[in-house]
N, C-alpha and C positions, 0 to 999 in steps of 0.2 A: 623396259621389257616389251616383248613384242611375241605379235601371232603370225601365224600364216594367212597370204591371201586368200587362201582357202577360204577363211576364216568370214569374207565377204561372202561366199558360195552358202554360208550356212543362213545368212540373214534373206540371200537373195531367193535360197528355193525355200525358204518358211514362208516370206512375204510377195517376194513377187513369183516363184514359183521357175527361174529359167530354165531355159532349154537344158532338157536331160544329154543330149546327144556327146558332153564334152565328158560325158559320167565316165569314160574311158580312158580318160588323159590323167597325166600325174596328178597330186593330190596338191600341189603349189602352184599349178598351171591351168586348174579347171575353171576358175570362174577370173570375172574382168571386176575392177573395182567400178563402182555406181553410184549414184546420189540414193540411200536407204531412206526409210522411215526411220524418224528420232532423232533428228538431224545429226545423223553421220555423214558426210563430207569425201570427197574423191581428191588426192592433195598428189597428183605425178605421178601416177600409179600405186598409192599405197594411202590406206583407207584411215584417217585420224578420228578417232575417236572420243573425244577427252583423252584419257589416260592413257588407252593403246596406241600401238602401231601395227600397223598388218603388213607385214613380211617376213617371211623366212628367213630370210640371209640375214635380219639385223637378228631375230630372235639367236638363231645358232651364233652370231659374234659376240653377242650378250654374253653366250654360256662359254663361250671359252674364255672370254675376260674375265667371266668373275670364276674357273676352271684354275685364271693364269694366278690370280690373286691365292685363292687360295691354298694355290701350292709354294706361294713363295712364304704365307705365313709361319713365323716359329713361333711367336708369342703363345701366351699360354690364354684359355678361350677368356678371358676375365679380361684381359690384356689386350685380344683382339678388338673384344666390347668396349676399351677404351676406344681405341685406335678408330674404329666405323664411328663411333659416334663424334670426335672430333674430324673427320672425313668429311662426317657429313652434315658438318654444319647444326650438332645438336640435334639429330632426328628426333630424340626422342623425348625433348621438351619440346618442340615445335611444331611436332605432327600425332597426331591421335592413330590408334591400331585403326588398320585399312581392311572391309572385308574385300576378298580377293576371291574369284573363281578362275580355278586350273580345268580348263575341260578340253576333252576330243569328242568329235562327236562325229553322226554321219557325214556331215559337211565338210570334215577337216579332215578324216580319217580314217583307210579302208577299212574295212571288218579284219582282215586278218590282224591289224595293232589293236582294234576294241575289243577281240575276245582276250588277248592275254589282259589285258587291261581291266579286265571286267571283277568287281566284285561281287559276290552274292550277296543277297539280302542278310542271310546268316551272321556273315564276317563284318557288317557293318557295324554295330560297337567296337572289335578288336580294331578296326581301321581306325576309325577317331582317335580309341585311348593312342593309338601309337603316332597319329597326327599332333594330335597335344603332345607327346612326350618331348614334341622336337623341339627347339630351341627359343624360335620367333612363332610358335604358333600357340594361340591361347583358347581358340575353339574350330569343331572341325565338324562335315555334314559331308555326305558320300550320295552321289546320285548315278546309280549306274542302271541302264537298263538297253535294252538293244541297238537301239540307237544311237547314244550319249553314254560315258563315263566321266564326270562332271565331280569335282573336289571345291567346298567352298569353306575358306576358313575365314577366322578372323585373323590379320598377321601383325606382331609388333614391330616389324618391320617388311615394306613389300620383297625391297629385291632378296634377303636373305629369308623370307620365307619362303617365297613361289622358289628359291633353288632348292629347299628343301624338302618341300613337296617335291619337287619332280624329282631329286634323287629318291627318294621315296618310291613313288611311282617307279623308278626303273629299277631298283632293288625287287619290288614285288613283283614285278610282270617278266624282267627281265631283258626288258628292250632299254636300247643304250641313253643313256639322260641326250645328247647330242636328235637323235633321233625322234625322240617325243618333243623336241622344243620344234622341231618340222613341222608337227601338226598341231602342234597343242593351239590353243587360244588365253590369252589370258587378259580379264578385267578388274577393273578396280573398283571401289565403289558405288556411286552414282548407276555406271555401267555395268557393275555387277547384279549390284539390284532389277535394272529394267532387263540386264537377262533370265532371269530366275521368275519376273514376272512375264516375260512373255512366253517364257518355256513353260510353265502352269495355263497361262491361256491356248496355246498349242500353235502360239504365231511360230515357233520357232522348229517345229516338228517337222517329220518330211513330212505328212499328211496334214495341210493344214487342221484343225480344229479340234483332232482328234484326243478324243476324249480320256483315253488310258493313263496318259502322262502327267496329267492333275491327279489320278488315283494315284500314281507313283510318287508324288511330290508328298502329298499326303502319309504314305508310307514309311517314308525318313522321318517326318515329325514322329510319326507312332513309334520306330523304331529305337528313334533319337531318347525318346522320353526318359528317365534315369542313368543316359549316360553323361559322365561328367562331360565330357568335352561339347556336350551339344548345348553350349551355355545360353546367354540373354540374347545376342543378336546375331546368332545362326539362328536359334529356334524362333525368334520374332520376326527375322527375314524369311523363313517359311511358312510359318504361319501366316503373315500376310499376304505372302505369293499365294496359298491357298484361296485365301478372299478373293485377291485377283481373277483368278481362274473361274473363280464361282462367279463373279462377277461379270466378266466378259463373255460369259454362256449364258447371263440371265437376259444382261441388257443389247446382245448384239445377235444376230443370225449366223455367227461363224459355224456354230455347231449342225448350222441345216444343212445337210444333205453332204455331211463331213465324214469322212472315210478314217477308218483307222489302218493298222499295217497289215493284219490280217484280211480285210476287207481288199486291201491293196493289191495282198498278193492272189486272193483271187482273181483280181480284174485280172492282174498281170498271166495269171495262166491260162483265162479265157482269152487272151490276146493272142495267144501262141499256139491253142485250141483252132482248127478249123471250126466254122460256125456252124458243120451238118454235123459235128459231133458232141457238142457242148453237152446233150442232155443223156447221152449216151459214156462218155469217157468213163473209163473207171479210175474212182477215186477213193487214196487212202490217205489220212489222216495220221500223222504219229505224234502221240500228244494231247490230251483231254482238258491242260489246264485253261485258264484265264483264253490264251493265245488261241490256241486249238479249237475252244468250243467258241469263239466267234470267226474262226475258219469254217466249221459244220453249219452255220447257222447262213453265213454270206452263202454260201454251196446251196445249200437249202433256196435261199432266196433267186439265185441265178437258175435253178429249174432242176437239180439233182434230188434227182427221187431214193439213191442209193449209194451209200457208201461204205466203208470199213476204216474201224476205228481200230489205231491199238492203242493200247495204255498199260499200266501196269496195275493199274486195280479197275477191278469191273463198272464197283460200286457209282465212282464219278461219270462212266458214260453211260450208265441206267438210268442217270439222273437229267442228262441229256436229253437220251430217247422219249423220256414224259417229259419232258418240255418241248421237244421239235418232235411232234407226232405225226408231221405228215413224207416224211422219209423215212426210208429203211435204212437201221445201223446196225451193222452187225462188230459186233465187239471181238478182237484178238487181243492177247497180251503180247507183252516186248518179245518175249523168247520168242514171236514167229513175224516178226516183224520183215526180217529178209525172205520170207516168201510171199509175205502179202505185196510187200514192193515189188516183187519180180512177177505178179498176176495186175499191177495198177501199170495205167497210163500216166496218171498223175499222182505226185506223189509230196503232200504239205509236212513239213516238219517243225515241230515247236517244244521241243523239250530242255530239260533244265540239264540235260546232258553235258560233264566237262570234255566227253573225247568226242571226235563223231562215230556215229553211225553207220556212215557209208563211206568207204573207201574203195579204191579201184580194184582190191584184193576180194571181197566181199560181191562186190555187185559185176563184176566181170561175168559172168553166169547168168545173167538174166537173159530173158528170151525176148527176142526183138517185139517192139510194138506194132500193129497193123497199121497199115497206112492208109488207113480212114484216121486215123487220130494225128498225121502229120510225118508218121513215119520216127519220131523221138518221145523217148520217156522224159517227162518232166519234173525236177525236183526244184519243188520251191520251199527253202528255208529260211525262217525267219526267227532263227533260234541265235541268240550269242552267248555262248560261245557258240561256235558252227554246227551244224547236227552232219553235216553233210561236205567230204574233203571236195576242193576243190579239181583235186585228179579224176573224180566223176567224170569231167566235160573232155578229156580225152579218149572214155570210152563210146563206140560207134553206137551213134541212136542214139545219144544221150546230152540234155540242156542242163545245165545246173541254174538256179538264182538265188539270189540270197538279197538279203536286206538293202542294199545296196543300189539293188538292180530295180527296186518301186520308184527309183524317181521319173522313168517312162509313164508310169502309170498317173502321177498327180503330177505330169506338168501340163494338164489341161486346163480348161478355166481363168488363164492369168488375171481378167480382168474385174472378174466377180470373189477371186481371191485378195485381190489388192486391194477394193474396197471396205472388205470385212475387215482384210487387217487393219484398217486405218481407223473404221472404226473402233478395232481394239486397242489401237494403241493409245487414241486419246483418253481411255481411261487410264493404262499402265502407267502414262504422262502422270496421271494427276494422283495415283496412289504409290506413284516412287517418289514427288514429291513428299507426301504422308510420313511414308517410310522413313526418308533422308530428318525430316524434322524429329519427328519422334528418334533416330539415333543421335540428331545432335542434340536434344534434350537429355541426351547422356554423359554428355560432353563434360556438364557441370558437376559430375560426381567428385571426379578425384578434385577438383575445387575445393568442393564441400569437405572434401576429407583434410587436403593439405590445410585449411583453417582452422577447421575443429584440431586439426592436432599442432596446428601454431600456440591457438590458446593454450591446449593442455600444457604442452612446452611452460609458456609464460606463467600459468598456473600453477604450475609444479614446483617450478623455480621460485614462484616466489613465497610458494606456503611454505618450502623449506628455510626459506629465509628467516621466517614469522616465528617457525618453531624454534628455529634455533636461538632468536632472540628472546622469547618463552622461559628454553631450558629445557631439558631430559623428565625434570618430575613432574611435568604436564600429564594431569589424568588422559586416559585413552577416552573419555567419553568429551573431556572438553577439543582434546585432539580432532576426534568425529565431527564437535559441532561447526571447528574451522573449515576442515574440510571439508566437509558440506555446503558451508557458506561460500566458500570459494568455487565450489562447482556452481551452485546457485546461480551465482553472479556471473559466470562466463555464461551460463547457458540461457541467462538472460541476454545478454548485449549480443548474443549468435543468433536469438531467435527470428531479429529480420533479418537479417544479411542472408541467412538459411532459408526462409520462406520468400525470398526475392530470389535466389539459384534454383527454387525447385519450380519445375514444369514439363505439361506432360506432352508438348511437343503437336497441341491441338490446333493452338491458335499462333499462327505465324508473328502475329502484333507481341504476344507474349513472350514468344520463343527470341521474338531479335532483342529485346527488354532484357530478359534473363542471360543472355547472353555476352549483353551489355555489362549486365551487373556481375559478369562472375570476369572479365576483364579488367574492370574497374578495381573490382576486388585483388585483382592477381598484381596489381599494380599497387595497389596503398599497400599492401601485407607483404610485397616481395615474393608470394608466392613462386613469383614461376622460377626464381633461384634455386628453389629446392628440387632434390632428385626427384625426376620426373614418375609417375607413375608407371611408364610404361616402361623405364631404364630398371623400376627396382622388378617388375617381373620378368624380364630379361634375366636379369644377376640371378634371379630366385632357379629360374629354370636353369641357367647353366651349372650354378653353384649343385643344385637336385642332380641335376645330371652325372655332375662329378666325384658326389656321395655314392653312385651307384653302379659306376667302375670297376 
């Protein structure tokens, strides 16, 4: 499977921060492969990763291969599950479920694919349950926010699950599977994990440091909580990325003097702002939430004594106003929103809006701005889906920007940036190790289980034997005390073999021990003959699947 080289552009403006100037060129042509932090590697133009491969052309040939497969299949899906698993060499006694992230994000992907793409917060349980319903997929987690729409599951197997997901994803957004495999990115493991930990630290953001994005991580956990799909090791790979985050803001300086996106887009408008008007511009605000009120606030902080807010309830920018007491806010609701934009020079948009707000039908009517303020109105949105069409920038006087367009503003600093990251990374280094132990201290489960139920097998078999030798008029109490004694007795001779597989993945000495022992073990008992753990949840889910037809 494979990403876009894009896909290199996302690691390079998180960490090293490049030149925004290519921000205009295709979405597979904008950045040049580089030697990364984490040792990721430059191999001929296309960036190896472990797991990955970063380019386009193999990702789209990927998808039509396995496109061409499965339109020649007729077998019936039981059938086909044979077929892949002798294909492939036994995937599924030989390899453990992979967690896998499917994501687009700033780096890989305009805005106009990430607003169809976009989840709400809302619909994040119905996503999951419908991620698990699919076939290869056994846990699911949804991170979508302005920047990134990011899918991390667990898969029982990679390649048929990431096609699954992404037909998914084009089913829901409606963009064609061919066309998301352009931008998509996708990791595996190891790599999946140090992505999700350096996206909680904010190596991975356009703004480095910035703080929002560990609240958002944070959010999928709370959101996750009682839904089935958000099982053991999505919910303990975010929850650790949480630590992470927390961690790399406690022990490093990344977060000193760290800008978030709203912050961003101010600078970005005072750039575009003549300097004799900065304190003068008029400026409106559409949007009170989270986004919004650290636009009023960055405002406040660059010298704006006055603004107008609109929102749809008063209540949240009263709330505002006694907190930021030394500005004037004057409060409009949405209904007059197209006139307060048509008296603003500048014009911030952050709402949860699914259409936009301004189109060229709409805003055609405004009255030109004075040219003390540059002679153009300026719209900066940082809403996804879009608040604001991009037919705007056709009309006279008039700039649009959108999220996309901040990476002018944080490609300053390279070199105080590259520092902090490296300082972060050496921690994410040493808590994706953490992580990777504690999931392969998982490893030994279905061990534990294929034993414990070899015994019962053996157990079962031979109390039968016992009884029958017995006789039918054997009291039920002496029946009991057999079978008692034969549980007894298995669950005596399991008790070390059991407490030599179990470990909590702390101590690495332990963890290669335990590891050892549950090998050893798969080898004296034949264990690994038997249907694999991850072959009979397969069957379970297609056979489910098939029941409900």
């Amino acid at each position: 499977m494979a990403v876009t080289s894009s896909f290199v552009g996302a690691k390079l403006d998180a960490l090293l921060v490049s030149n925004a100037a290519s921000s205009t060129a295709s979405p597979a042509q904008s950045f040049s492969p580089c030697k990364l932090l984490g040792g990721r590697s430059k191999r001929s133009g296309s960036l190896v990763r472990n797991s990955i491969i970063v380019g386009s052309k193999v990702s789209a040939d990927a998808w039509i291969e396995t496109e061409k497969l499965d339109s020649t299949a007729s077998a019936s899906s039981l059938s086909a599950l044979e077929q892949l698993k002798a294909s492939a060499a036994d995937r599924y006694t030989k390899e453990r479920s992979s967690i896998v992230v499917i994501g687009l994000s700033v780096h890989t992907a305009p805005v106009e694919m990430r607003e169809k793409l976009a989840i709400p917060e809302a619909e994040w349980p119905r996503a999951i349950s419908e991620l698990c319903a699919l076939n290869h997929i056994e846990e699911a987690a949804v991170l979508s926010t302005c920047n990134r729409m990011e899918i991390y599951v667990v898969a029982l197997s990679r390649h048929r699950g990431v096609k699954e997901v992404t037909d998914w994803m084009s089913k829901a957004s409606g963009i064609p599977a061919k066309e998301i495999c352009e931008h998509r990115f996708l990791l595996y493991d190891n790599d999946a994990t140090q992505h999700i930990f350096e996206v909680s630290a904010g190596l991975d953001s356009l703004v480095l440091g910035e703080g929002q994005i560990l609240a958002q991580v944070k959010q999928v956990v709370k959101v996750g909580q009682g839904v089935d799909g958000f099982g053991r090791n999505i919910s303990g790979l975010f929850k650790h990325a949480i630590t992470v985050g927390k961690r790399v803001r406690t022990e490093t300086n990344i977060a000193a003097g760290a800008v978030s996106v709203s912050s961003a887009a101010v600078e970005l408008a005072f750039m575009k702002l003549p300097e004799s008007c900065h304190s003068t511009a008029r400026m409106v605000v559409i949007g009170a939430g989270k986004m919004g009120k650290l636009v009023i606030k960055h405002l406040a902080a660059k010298g704006c004594t006055k603004m107008v807010v609109v929102n749809r309830s008063e209540a949240r920018v009263t709330a505002i106003q006694e907190e930021i007491k030394d500005i004037e806010i004057t409060y409009k609701s949405l209904s007059e929103y197209l006139k307060c934009a048509s008296e603003a020079d500048v014009i911030f948009t952050s709402t949860s809006s699914d259409t936009p707000l301004f189109v060229k039908e709409n805003a055609a009517d405004f009255p030109p701005v004075s040219s003390e303020v540059g002679g153009f109105r300026l719209f900066v949105d940082i809403s996804v889906p879009r608040n604001v069409g991009a037919c705007i920038n056709e009309l006279e006087g008039t700039r649009v920007y959108n999220v996309d367009d901040l990476k002018e503003v944080v490609a300053a600093n390279k070199e105080d940036r590259l520092r902090k990251a490296m300082e972060a990374q050496a921690i994410i280094t040493e808590e994706s190790k953490q992580f990777e132990a504690w999931r392969d201290s998982l490893e030994t489960v279905p061990t534990i289980k294929k034993l414990r139920a070899y015994a019962e097998r053996i157990r079962g078999a031979e109390l039968d034997k016992c009884l029958s030798k017995i006789g039918d008029d054997i009291p039920k109490k002496t029946r009991k005390a057999v079978d008692d004694l034969s549980r007894g007795i298995v669950n005596k001779l399991l008790h070390g073999p059991m407490q030599h597989l179990r470990c909590d993945g702390s101590d690495s000495r332990t963890l290669s021990e335990t590891l050892e022992n549950m090998h050893a073990l798969n080898r004296m008992f034949s264990l690994e003959t038997e249907i694999s753990v991850l072959e009979q949840k397969v069957r379970a889910k297609v056979e489910q699947a098939q029941k409900s037809d």
